[in-house]
DOMAR-271667 format. One record per residue (C-alpha): residue number from 1; residue in three letters; chain; x, y, z. Coordinates in steps of 0.25 Angstrom, whole numbers, plus 5000, padded with zeros to 4 digits. Layout:
! DOMAR-271667
+-----+------+-----+------+------+------+
: seq : type : mol :   xx :   yy :   zz :
+-----+------+-----+------+------+------+
: NUM :  ALA :   A :    X :    Y :    Z :
...
+-----+------+-----+------+------+------+
This chain:
! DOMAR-271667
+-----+------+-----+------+------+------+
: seq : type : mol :   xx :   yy :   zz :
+-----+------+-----+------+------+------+
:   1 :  UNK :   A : 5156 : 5235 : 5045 :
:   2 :  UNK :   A : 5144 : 5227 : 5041 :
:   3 :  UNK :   A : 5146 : 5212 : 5039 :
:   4 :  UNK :   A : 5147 : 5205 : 5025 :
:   5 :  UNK :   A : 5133 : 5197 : 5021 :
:   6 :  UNK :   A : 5137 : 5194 : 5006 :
:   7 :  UNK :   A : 5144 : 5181 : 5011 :
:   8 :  UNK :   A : 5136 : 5178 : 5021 :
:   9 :  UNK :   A : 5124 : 5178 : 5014 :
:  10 :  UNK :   A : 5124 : 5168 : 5004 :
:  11 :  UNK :   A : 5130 : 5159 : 5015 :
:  12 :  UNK :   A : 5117 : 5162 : 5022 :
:  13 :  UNK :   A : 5108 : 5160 : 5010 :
:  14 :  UNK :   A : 5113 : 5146 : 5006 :
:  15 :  UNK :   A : 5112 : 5142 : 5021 :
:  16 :  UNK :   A : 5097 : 5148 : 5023 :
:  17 :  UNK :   A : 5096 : 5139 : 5009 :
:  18 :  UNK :   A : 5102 : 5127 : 5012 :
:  19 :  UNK :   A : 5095 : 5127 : 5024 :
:  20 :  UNK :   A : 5081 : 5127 : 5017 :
:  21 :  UNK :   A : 5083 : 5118 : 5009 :
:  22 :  UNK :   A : 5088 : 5107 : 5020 :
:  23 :  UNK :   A : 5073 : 5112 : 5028 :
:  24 :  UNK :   A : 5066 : 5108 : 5014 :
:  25 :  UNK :   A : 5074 : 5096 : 5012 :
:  26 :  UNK :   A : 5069 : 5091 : 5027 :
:  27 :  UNK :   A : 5055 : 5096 : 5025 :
:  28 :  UNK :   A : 5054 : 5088 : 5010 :
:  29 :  UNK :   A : 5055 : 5076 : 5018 :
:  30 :  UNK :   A : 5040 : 5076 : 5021 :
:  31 :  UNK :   A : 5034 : 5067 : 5032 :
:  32 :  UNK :   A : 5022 : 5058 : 5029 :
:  33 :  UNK :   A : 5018 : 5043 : 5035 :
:  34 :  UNK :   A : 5015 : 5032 : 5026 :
:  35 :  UNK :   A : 5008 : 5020 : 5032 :
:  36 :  UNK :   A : 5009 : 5007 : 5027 :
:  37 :  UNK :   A : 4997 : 4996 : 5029 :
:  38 :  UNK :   A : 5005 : 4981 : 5030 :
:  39 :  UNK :   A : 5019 : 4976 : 5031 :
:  40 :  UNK :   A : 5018 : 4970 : 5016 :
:  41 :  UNK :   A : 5026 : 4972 : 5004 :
:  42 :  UNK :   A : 5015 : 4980 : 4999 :
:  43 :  UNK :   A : 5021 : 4994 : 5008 :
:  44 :  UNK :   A : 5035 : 4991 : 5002 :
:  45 :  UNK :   A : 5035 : 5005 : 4993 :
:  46 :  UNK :   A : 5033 : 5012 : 5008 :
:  47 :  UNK :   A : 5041 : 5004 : 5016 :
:  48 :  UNK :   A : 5053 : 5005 : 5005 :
:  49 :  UNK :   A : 5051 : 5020 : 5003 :
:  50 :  UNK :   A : 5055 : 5022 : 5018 :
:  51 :  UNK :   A : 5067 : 5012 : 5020 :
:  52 :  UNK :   A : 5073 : 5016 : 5005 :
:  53 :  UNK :   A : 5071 : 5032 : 5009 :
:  54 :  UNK :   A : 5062 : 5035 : 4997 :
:  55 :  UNK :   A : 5052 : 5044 : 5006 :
:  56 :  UNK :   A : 5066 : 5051 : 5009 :
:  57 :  UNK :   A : 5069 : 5051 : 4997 :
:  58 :  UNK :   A : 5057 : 5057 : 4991 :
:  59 :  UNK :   A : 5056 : 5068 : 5004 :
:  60 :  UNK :   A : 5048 : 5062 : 5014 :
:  61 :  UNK :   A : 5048 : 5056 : 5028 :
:  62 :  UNK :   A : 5040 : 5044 : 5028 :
:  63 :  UNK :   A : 5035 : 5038 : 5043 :
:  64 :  UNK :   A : 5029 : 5025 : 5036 :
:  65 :  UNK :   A : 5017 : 5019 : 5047 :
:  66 :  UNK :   A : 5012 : 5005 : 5046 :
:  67 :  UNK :   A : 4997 : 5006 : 5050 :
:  68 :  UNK :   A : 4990 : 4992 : 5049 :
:  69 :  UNK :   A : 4978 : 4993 : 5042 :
:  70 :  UNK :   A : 4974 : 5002 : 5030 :
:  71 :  UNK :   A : 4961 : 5010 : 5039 :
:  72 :  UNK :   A : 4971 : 5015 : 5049 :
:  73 :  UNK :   A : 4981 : 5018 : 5040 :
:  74 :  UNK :   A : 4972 : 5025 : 5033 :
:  75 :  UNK :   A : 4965 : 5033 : 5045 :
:  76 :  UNK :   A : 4978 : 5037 : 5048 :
:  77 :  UNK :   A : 4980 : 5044 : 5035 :
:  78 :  UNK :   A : 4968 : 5051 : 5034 :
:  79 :  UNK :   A : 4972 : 5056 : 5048 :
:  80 :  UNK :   A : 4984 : 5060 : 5042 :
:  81 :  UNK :   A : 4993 : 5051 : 5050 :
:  82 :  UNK :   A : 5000 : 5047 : 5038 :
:  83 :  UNK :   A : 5002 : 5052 : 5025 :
:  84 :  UNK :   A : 5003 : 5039 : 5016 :
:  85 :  UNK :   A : 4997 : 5024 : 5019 :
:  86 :  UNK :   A : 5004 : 5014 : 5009 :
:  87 :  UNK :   A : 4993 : 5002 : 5010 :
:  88 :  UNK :   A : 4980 : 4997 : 5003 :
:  89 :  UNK :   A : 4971 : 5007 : 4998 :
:  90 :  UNK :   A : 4959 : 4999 : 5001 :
:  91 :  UNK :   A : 4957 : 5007 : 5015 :
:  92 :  UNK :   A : 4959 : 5021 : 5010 :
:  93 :  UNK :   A : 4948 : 5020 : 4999 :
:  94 :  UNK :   A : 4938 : 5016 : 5011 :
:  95 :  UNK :   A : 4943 : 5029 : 5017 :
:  96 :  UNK :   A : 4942 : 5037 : 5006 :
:  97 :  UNK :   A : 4929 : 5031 : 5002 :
:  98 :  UNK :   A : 4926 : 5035 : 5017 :
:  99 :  UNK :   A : 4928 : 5049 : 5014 :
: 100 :  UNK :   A : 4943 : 5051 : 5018 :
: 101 :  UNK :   A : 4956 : 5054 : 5008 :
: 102 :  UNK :   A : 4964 : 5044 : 5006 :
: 103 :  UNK :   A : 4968 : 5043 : 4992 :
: 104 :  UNK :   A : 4979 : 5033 : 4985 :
: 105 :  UNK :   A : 4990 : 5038 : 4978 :
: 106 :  UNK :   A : 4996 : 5026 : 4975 :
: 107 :  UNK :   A : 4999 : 5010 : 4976 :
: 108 :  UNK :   A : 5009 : 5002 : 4976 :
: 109 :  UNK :   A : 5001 : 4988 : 4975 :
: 110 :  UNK :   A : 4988 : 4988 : 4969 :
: 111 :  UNK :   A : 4990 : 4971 : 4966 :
: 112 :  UNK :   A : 4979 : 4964 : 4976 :
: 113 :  UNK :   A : 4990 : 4955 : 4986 :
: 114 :  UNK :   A : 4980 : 4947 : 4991 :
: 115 :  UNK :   A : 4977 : 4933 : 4990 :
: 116 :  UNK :   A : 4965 : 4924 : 4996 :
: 117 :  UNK :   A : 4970 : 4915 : 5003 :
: 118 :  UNK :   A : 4961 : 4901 : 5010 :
: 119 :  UNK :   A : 4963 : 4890 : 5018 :
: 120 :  UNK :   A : 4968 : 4877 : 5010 :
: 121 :  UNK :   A : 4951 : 4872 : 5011 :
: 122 :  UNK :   A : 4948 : 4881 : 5002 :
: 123 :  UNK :   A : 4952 : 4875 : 4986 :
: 124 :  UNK :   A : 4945 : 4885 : 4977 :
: 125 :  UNK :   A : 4937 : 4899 : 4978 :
: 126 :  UNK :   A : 4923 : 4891 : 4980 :
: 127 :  UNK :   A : 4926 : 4884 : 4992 :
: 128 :  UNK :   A : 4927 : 4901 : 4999 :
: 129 :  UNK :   A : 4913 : 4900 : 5000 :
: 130 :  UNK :   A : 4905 : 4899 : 5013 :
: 131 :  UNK :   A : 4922 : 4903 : 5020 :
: 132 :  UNK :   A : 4928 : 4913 : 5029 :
: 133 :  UNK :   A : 4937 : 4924 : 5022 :
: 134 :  UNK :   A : 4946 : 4932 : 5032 :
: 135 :  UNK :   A : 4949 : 4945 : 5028 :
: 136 :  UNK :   A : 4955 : 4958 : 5037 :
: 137 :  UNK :   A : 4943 : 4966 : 5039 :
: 138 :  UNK :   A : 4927 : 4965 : 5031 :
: 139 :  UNK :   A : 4929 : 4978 : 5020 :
: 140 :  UNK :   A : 4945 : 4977 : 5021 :
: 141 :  UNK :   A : 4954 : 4973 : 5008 :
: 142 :  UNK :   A : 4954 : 4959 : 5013 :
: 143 :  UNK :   A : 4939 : 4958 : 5010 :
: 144 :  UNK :   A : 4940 : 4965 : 4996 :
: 145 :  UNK :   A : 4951 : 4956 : 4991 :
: 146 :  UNK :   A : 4942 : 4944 : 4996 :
: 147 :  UNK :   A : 4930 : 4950 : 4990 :
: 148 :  UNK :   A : 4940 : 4950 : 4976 :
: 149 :  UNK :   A : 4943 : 4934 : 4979 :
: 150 :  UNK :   A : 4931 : 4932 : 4979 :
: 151 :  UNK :   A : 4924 : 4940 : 4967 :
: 152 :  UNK :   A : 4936 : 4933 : 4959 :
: 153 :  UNK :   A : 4932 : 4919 : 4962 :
: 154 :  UNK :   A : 4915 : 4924 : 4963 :
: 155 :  UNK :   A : 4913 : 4921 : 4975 :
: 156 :  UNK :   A : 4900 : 4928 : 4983 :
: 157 :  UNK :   A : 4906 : 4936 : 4995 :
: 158 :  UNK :   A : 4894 : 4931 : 5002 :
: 159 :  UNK :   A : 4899 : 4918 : 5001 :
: 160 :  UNK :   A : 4912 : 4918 : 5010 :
: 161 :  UNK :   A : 4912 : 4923 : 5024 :
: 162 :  UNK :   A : 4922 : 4935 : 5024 :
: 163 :  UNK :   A : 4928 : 4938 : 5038 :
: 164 :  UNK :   A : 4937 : 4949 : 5045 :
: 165 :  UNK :   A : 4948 : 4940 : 5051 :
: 166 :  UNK :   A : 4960 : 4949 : 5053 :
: 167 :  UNK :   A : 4974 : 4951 : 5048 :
: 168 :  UNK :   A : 4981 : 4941 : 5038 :
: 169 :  UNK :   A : 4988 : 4933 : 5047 :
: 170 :  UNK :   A : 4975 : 4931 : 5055 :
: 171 :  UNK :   A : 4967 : 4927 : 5043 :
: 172 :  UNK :   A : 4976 : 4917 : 5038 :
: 173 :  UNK :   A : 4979 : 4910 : 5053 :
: 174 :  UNK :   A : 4962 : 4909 : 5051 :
: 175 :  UNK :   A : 4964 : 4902 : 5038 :
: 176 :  UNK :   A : 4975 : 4894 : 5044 :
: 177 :  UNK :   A : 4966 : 4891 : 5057 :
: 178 :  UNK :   A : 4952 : 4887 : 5047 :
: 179 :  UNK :   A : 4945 : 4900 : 5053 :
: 180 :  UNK :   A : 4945 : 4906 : 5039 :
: 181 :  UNK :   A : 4945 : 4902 : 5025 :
: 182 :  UNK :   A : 4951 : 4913 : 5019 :
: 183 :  UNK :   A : 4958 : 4926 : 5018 :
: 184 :  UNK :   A : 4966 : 4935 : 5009 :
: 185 :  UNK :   A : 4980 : 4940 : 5011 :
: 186 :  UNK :   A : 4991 : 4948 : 5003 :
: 187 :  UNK :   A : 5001 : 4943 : 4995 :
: 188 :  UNK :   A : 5014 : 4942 : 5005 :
: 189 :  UNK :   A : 5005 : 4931 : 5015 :
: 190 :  UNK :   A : 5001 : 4922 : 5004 :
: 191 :  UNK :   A : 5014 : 4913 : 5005 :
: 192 :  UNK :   A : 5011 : 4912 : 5021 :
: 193 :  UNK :   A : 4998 : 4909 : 5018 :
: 194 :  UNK :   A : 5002 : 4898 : 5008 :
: 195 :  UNK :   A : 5010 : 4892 : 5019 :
: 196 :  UNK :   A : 4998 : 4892 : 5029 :
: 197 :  UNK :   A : 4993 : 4883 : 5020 :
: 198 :  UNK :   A : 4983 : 4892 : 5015 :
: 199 :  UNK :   A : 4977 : 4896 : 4999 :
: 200 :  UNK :   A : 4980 : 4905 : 4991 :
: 201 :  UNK :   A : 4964 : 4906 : 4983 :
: 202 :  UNK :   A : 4968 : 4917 : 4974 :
: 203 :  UNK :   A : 4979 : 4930 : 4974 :
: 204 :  UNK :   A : 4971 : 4941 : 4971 :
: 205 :  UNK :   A : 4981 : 4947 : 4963 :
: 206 :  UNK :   A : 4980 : 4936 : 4952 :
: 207 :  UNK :   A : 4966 : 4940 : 4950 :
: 208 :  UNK :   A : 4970 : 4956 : 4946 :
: 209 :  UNK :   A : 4964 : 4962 : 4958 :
: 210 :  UNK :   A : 4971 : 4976 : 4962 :
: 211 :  UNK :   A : 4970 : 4983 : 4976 :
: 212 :  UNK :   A : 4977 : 4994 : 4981 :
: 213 :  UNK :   A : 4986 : 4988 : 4990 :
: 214 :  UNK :   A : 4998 : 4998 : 4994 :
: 215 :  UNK :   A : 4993 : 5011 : 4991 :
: 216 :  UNK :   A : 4997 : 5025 : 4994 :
: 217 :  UNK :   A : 4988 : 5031 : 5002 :
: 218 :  UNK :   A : 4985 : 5047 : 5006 :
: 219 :  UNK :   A : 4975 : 5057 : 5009 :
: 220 :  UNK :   A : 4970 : 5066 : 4998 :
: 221 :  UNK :   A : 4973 : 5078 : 5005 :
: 222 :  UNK :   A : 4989 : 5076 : 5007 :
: 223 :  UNK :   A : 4990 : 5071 : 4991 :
: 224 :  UNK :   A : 4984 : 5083 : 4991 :
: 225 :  UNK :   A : 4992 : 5091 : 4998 :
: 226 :  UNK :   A : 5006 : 5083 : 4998 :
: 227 :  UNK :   A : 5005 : 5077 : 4983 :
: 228 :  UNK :   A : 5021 : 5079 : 4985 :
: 229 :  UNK :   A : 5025 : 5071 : 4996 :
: 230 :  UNK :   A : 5011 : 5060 : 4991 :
: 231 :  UNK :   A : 5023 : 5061 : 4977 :
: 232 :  UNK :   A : 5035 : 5057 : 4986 :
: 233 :  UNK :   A : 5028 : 5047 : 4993 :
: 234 :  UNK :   A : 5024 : 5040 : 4979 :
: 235 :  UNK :   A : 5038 : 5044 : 4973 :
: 236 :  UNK :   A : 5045 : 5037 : 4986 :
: 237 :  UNK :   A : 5037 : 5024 : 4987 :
: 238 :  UNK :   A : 5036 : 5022 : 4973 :
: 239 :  UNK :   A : 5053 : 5021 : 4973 :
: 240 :  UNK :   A : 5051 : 5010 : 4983 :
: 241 :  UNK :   A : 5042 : 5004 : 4975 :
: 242 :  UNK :   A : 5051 : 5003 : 4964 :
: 243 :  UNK :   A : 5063 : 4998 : 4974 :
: 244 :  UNK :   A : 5053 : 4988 : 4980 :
: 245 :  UNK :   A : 5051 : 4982 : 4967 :
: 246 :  UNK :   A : 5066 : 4981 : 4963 :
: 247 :  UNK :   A : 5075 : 4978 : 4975 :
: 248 :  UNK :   A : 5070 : 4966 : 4982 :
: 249 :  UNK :   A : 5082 : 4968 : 4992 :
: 250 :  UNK :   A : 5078 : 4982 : 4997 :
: 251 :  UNK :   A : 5065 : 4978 : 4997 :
: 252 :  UNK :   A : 5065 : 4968 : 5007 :
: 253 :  UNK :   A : 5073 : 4976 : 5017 :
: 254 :  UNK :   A : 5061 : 4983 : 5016 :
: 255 :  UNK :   A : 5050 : 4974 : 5017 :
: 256 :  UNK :   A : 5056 : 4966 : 5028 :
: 257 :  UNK :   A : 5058 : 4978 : 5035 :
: 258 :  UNK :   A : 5044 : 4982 : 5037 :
: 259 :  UNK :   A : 5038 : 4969 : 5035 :
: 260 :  UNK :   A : 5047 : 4963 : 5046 :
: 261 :  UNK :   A : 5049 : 4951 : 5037 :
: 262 :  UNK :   A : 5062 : 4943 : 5040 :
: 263 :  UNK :   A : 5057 : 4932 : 5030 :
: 264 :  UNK :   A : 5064 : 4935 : 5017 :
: 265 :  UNK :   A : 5054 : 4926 : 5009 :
: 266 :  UNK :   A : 5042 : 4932 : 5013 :
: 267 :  UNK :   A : 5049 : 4946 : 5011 :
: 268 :  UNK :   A : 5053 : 4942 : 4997 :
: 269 :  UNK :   A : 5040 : 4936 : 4994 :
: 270 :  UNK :   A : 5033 : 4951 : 4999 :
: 271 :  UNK :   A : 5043 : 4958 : 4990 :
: 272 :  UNK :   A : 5039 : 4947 : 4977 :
: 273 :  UNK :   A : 5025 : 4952 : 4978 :
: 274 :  UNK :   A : 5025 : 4966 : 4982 :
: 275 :  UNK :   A : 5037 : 4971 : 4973 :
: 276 :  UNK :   A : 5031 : 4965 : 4961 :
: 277 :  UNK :   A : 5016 : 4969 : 4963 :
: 278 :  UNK :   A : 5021 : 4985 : 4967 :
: 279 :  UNK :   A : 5016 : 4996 : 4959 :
: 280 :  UNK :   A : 5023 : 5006 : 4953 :
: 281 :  UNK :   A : 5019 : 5016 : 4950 :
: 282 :  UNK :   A : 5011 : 5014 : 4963 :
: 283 :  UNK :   A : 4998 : 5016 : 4955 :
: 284 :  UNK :   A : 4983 : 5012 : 4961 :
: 285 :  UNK :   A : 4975 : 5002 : 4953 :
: 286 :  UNK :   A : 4961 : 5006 : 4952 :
: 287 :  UNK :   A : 4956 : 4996 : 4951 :
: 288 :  UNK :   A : 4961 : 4990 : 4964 :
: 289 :  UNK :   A : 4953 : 5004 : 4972 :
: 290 :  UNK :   A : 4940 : 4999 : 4964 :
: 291 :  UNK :   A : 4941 : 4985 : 4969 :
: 292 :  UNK :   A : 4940 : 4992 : 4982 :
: 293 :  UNK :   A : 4930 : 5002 : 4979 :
: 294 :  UNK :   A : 4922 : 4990 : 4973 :
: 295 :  UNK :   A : 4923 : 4982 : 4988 :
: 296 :  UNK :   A : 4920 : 4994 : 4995 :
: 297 :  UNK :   A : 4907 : 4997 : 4987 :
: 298 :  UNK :   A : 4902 : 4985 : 4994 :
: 299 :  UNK :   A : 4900 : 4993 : 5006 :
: 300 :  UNK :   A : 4903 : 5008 : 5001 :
: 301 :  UNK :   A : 4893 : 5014 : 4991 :
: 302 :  UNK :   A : 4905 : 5023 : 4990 :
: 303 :  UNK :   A : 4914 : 5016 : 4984 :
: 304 :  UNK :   A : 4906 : 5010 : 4974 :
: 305 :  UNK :   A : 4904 : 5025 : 4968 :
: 306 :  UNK :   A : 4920 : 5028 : 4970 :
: 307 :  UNK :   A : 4931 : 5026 : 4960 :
: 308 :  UNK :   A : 4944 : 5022 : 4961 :
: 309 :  UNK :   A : 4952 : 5032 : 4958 :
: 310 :  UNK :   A : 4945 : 5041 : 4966 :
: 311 :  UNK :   A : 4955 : 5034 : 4978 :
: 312 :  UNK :   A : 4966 : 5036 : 4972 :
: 313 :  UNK :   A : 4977 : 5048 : 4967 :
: 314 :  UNK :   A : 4989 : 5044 : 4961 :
: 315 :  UNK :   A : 4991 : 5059 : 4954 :
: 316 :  UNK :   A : 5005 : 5060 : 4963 :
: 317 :  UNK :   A : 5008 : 5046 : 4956 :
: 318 :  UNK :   A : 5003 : 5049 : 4942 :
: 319 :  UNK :   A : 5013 : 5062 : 4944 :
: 320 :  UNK :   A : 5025 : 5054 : 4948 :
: 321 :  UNK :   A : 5023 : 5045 : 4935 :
: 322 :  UNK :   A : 5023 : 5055 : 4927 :
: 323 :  UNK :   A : 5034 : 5061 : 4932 :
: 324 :  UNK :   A : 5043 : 5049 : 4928 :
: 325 :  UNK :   A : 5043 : 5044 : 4944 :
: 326 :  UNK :   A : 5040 : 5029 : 4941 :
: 327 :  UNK :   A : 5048 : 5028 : 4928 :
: 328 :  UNK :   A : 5060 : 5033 : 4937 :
: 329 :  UNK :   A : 5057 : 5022 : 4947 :
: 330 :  UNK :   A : 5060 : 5011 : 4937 :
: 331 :  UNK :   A : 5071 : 5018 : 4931 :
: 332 :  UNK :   A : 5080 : 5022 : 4941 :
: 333 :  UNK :   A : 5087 : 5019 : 4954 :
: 334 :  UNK :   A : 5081 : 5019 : 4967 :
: 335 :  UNK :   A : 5091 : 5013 : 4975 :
+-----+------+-----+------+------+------+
């Protein structure tokens, strides 16, 4: 007597089914890595998208990289070592200007943080001349926002002595020490600063100056290719943007996590300025990618022919506002 299948069957069908789907539900969850550049308040749409399980949420798996310094992190991407670098966008238009494909897709902070900072012998913007300005590195974003200082007051650069002088902390223990006269740094040092006894000459955001300064990074070939997950990517730090701005509590957790702050005023002070300066959408100001183009054509006849937007693609953004995205964001619930 042959066995009954009719039972059987359908059994086995909904199995083989279920089954499926379950694989396709694992394989959804798409595994990238996403550098970030500092431990600032400026990486908080990461750092939150990760601990609040947007990328998760949003189907990916997420190994978030800190690499210090925006060339590395950018050789790494064109190597392909990771997918995403959220940091300044200053270092991936040299690259593409280099011939490489970096291409932005997005920022979350285009407001300049930086302020120009000099030692209490310096009363007024004239007495600069004939002084030692410190920045990170000669052709680095340090010596653009010095370059803007001093346009803004009109001052020659030929007329101050600019000099590489290492990190922040070692640039302002030189002003401390009389071997330098001045320096810039970001917005989260400027009360340390302060307390050092040092100036505060002029905060380059009270002047209307934009740079990209937390931008989403990738190479043109995997937009191409993987628009999809380049979308869940945006959709997932862009929700943490929005909790970021609107639950200082949650927030913090975060930001002392990854800073390894345990001082709850300077954490509140680095939430003050970074939630209220975030943008959201996380759209590029052009005009902060030509201020760049504009101090690289100092040295690069390319860039003086190059246009901004040619550095940038936020088509994956453009489609997820007109999809109603970002109106979503301020309208519901995202705890």
């Amino acid at each position: 007597m042959k066995p009954r299948l009719s039972f059987f069957l359908p059994v086995y069908f909904v199995a083989v089914v279920y089954l499926a789907l379950s694989l396709a539900s694992v394989d959804a969850q798409e595994k990238v890595k996403a550098s970030y550049l500092a431990t600032s308040g400026g990486q908080a749409p990461l750092w939150i998208a990760n601990d609040l399980g947007f990328f998760k949420k949003h189907g990916l798996e997420v190994d978030v990289i800190y690499i210090p310094g925006g060339a590395i992190a950018t050789q790494a991407l064109i190597a392909n070592e990771v997918q995403f670098i959220l940091g300044q966008g200053f270092t991936s238009i040299v690259a593409a200007l280099s011939g490489a494909d970096p291409v932005i897709v997005g920022t979350f902070y285009n407001q300049n943080p930086f302020s120009f900072v000099t030692t209490s012998r310096i009363a007024q913007p004239s007495d600069l001349i004939g002084k030692k300005i410190g920045v990170l590195s000669i052709g680095s974003v340090n010596s653009l926002v010095v370059e803007m200082a001093l346009k803004h007051w009109r001052i020659d650069e030929s007329k101050v002595f600019v000099l590489r002088a290492g990190s922040t902390r070692e640039r302002v223990q030189s002003l401390t020490s009389g071997n330098l006269d001045a320096t810039v740094v970001t917005a989260e040092e400027v009360k340390r600063v302060r307390k050092a006894g040092l100036r505060i000459l002029l905060d380059l955001a009270d002047i209307g100056s934009s740079l990209p300064m937390t931008s989403v990074t990738v190479r043109r070939s995997f937009l191409k290719t993987k628009t999809d997950i380049v979308g869940r990517f945006l959709r997932a730090t862009s929700e943490a943007g929005g909790i970021f701005q609107t639950e200082k509590e949650r927030s913090l957790k975060v930001l002392a996590k990854w800073t390894r702050l345990s001082d709850r005023e300077a954490l509140e002070d680095m939430y003050q300025i970074y939630s209220q300066t975030i943008s959201l959408p996380p759209k590029t100001d052009l005009a902060g990618v030509q201020m760049i183009l504009d101090f690289l054509g100092k040295s690069r006849p390319e860039a003086k022919q190059a246009r901004a937007q040619d550095f940038v693609d936020e088509g994956v953004l453009l489609d997820l506002e007109k999809a109603g995205f970002f109106r979503s964001l301020k309208s519901k619930d995202l705890k």
